[in-house]
C-alpha positions as CSV (number, residue, x, y, z in Angstrom):
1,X,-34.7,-2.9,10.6
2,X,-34.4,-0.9,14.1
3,X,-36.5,1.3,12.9
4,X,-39.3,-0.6,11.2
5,X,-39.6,-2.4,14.7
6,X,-39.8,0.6,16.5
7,X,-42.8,1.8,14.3
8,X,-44.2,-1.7,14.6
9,X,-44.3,-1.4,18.3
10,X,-45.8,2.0,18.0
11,X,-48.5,1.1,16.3
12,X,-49.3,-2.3,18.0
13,X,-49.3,0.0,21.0
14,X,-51.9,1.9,19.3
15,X,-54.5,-1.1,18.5
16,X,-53.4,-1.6,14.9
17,X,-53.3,-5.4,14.0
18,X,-50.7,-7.1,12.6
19,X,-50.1,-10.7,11.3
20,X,-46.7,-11.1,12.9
21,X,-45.7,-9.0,16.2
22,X,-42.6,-6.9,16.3
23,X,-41.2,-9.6,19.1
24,X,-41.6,-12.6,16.4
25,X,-40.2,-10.6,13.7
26,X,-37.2,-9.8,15.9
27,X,-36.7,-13.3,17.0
28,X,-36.7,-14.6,13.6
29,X,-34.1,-12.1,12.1
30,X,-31.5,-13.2,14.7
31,X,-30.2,-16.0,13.1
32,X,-28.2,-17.5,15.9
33,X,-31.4,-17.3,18.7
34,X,-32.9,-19.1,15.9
35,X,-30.2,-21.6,15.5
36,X,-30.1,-22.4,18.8
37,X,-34.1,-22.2,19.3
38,X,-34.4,-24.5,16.5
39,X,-32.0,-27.2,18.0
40,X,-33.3,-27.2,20.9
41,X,-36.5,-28.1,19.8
42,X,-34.9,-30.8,17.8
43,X,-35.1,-29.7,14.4
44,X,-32.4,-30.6,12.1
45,X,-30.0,-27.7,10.7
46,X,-27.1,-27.2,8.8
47,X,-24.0,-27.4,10.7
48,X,-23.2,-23.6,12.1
49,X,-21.3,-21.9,14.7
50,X,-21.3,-17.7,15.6
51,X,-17.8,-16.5,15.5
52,X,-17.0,-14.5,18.4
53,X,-13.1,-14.2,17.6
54,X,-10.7,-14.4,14.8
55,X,-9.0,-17.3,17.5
56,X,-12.2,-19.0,17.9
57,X,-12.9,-19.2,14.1
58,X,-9.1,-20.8,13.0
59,X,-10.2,-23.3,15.8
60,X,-13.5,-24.3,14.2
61,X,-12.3,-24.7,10.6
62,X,-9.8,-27.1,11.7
63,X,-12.5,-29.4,14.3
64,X,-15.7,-28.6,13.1
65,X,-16.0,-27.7,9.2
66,X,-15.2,-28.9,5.8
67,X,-14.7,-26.8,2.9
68,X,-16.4,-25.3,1.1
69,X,-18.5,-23.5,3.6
70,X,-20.4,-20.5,3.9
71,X,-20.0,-17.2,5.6
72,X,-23.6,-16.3,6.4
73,X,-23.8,-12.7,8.1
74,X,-26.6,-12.1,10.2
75,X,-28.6,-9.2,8.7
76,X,-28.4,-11.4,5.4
77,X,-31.3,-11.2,3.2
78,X,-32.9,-12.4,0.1
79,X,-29.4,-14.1,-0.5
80,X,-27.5,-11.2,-0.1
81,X,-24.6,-11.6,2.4
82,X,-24.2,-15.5,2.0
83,X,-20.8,-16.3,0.8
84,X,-19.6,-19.7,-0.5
85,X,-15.8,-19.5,1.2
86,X,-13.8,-22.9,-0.2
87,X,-10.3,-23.0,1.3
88,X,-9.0,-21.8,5.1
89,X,-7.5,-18.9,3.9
90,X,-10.2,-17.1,2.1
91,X,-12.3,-17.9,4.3
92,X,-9.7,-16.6,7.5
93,X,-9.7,-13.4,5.1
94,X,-13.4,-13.4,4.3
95,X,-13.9,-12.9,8.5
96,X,-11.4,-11.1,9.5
97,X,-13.3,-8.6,6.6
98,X,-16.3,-9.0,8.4
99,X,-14.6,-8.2,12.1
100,X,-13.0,-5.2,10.8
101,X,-16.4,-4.1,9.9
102,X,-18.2,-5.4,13.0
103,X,-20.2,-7.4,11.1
104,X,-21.2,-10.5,13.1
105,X,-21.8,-14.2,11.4
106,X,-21.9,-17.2,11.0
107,X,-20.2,-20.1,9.6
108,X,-22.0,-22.8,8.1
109,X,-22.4,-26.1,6.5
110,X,-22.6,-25.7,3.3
111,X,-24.9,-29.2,1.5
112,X,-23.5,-29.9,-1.7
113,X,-25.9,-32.4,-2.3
114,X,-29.0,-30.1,-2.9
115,X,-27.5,-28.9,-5.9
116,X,-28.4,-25.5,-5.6
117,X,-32.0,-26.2,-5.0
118,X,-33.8,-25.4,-1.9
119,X,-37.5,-25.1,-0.8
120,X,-39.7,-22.5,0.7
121,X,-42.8,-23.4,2.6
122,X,-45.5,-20.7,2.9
123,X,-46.9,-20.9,6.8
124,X,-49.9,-19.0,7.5
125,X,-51.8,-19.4,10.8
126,X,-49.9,-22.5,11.6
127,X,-50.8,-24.1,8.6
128,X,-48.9,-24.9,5.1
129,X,-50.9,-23.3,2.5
130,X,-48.6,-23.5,-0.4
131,X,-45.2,-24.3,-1.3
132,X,-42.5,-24.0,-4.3
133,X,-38.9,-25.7,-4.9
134,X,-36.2,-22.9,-6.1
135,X,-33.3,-24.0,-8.2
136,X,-30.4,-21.6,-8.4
137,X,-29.2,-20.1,-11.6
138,X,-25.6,-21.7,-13.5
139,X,-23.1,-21.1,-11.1
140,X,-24.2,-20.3,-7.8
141,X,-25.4,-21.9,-4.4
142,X,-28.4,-19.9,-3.9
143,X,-32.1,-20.6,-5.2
144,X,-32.9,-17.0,-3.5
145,X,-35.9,-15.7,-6.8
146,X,-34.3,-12.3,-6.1
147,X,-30.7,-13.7,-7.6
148,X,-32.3,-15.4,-10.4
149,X,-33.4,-18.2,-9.3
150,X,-36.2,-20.7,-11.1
151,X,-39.4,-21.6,-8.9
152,X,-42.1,-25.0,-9.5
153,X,-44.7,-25.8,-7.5
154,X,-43.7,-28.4,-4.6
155,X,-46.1,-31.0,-3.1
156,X,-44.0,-30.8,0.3
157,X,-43.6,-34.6,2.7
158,X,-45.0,-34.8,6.1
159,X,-41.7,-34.1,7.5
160,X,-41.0,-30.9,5.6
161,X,-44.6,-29.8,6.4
162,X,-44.0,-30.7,10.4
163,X,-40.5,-28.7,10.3
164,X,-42.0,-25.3,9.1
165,X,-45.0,-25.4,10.9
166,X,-43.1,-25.9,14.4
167,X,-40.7,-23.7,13.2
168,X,-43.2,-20.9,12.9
169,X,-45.3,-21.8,16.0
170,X,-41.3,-21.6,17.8
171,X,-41.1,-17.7,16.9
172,X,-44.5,-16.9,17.3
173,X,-45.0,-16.1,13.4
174,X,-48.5,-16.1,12.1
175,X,-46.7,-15.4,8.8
176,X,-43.6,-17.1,7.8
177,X,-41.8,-18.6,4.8
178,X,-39.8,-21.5,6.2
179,X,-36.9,-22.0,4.0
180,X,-35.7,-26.1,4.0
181,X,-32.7,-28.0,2.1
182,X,-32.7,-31.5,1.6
183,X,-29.9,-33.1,2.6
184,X,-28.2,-37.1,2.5
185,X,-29.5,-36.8,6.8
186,X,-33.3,-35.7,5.5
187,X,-34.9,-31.8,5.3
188,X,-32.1,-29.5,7.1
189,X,-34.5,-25.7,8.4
190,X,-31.8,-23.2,6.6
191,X,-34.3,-20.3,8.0
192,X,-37.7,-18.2,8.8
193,X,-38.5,-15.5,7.2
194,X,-40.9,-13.2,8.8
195,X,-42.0,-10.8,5.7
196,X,-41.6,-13.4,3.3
197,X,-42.2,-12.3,-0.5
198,X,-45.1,-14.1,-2.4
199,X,-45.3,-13.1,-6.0
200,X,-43.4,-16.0,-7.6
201,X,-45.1,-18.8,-4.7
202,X,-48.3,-17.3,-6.0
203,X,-47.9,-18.1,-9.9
204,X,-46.6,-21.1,-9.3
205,X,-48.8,-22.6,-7.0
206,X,-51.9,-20.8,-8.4
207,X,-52.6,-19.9,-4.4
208,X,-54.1,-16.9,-3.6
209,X,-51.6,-15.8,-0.9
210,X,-52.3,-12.5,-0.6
211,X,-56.2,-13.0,-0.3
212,X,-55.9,-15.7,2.6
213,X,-53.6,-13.5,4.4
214,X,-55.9,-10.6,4.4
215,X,-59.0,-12.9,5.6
216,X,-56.9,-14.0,8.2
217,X,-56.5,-10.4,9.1
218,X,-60.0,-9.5,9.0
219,X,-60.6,-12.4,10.8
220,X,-59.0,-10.8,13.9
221,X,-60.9,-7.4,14.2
C-alpha cells in the first residue's frame, strides 16, 4: 500500500489524473480516522473501539461489547482479516495474536440481525450510480463476492443513498464503494473503499461502471 501511494503521488506530481488522490485513498484505508470522521459527522456505525493495550482491551469486553464480536485489523481487505471472536477468551487470545505481531485493530459490533447480508453502494462523482445487496455464503458473517458471496441488484432508500454519498464527499473520494449493514437502529456505514471492484455490481445492475468512470475521467482533461 506504501508503495502504490508513493507512485500515486509521483505521478499526480507529474500532471497525470486520477479519479481519487493518493490523500483520499489514504484517509479511507485508515479505518479508525474513518471511524471517527464518520461519527463526527453523525453517521451511524457499528459499535468499535482501537485497542491500544492488551489492559485496555480486557476493559472494553467487559463495559463496552457483547459477544460475538469481531476482530477487524486495519489493513483488512476484501474480507480478509475480519474475524468473528464469540467468547472473552478467544477473543483475549485472538489480540494478544495480533500485538505479538504488531498488528493494530479494531474491535467491533458485530449485527447479528443482517444475517450475513450487507450492501455496497457504488459512489461516483458524488452521486449513486448503482448498487447490489451481498448475502454471505452458509456459514459465515461476510457477504465480501471475493469469499463467495451471492450479489442482486438493490434499489437503495434515501437514507442509505444520503450515508454513502456524505461518506464519500467526507474523504474526498470521487470513487468509492460505500459498504452499509442494516441494522434493528437503521443503515450502520461498515466502510469506504477507495478502489472498489466492479465486475459483479456491473452484471447485476446491468450499469456500465467502467464506461461512466472513464467519461468522468475524460471529463477532467
Amino acid at each position: 500500500q506504501r508503495q502504490g501511494h508513493a507512485l500515486l503521488v509521483h505521478w499526480q506530481a507529474r500532471g497525470v489524473i486520477s479519479l481519487n488522490g493518493a490523500g483520499a485513498i489514504s484517509a479511507a484505508r485508515d479505518k479508525l480516522h474513518c471511524l471517527e470522521l464518520f461519527s463526527a459527522h453523525g453517521i451511524a456505525s457499528p459499535k468499535s473501539a482501537s485497542i491500544e493495550t492488551l489492559c485496555d482491551a480486557s476493559d472494553l469486553l467487559t463495559q463496552h461489547f457483547s459477544f460475538p464480536l469481531l476482530v477487524k485489523q486495519h489493513g483488512s481487505t476484501q474480507g480478509r482479516g475480519v474475524e468473528q471472536v464469540w467468547n472473552r477468551a478467544q477473543a483475549l487470545q485472538r489480540m494478544a495474536e495480533l500485538h505479538r505481531l504488531d498488528e493494530p485493530f479494531l474491535l467491533q459490533e458485530f449485527i447479528a440481525e443482517a444475517q450475513g447480508a450487507d450492501l455496497r453502494l457504488f459512489v461516483l462523482n458524488g452521486e449513486v450510480i448503482a448498487a447490489m445487496k451481498r448475502q454471505s455464503v452458509p456459514g459465515d458473517f461476510r457477504a465480501n463476492i471475493h469469499l463467495g458471496g451471492k450479489a442482486e441488484i438493490y434499489s437503495p432508500q434515501a437514507q442509505e443513498i444520503d450515508m454513502a454519498v456524505k461518506a464519500a464527499g467526507l474523504l474526498g473520494l470521487d470513487v468509492a464503494g460505500v459498504d452499509i449493514i442494516q441494522s434493528h437502529r437503521g443503515p450502520l456505514l461498515l466502510e469506504v473503499n477507495a478502489s472498489p471492484g466492479f465486475e459483479a455490481l456491473e452484471r447485476v445492475s446491468g450499469v456500465d461502471v467502467a464506461g461512466k468512470m472513464l467519461d468522468l475521467l475524460i471529463s477532467r482533461k
